[in-house]
C-alpha positions, 0 to 999 in steps of 0.5 A: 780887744774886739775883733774888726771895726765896730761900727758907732751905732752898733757901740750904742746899742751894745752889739759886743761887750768891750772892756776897759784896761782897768777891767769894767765895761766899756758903754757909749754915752751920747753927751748934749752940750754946747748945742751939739750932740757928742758920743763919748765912751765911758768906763763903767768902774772908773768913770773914765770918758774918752772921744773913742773905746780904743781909748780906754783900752 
């Protein structure tokens, strides 16, 4: 897990590499539906999107 709170910008650009339970790595997708823009996480080996990274590790 990453050491200290992240804020969600420096998950954007990609400040810390973090990493998923299942091994890949853990990337921020902003999402346009609905008329709102929303950013979720997203497992770049398995596929799997959460509302947060600490969701997927």
């Amino acid at each position: 897990m990453a050491s200290g709170p992240i804020s969600k910008n420096a998950r954007r650009e990609g400040a810390k590499v973090l990493t998923s339970r299942w091994g890949g790595v853990i990337s921020m997708k902003s999402v346009f539906e609905n008329g709102k823009l929303r950013h979720v996480a997203y497992c770049q080996k398995t596929g799997n999107t959460a509302r947060k990274p600490k969701d997927l590790m």
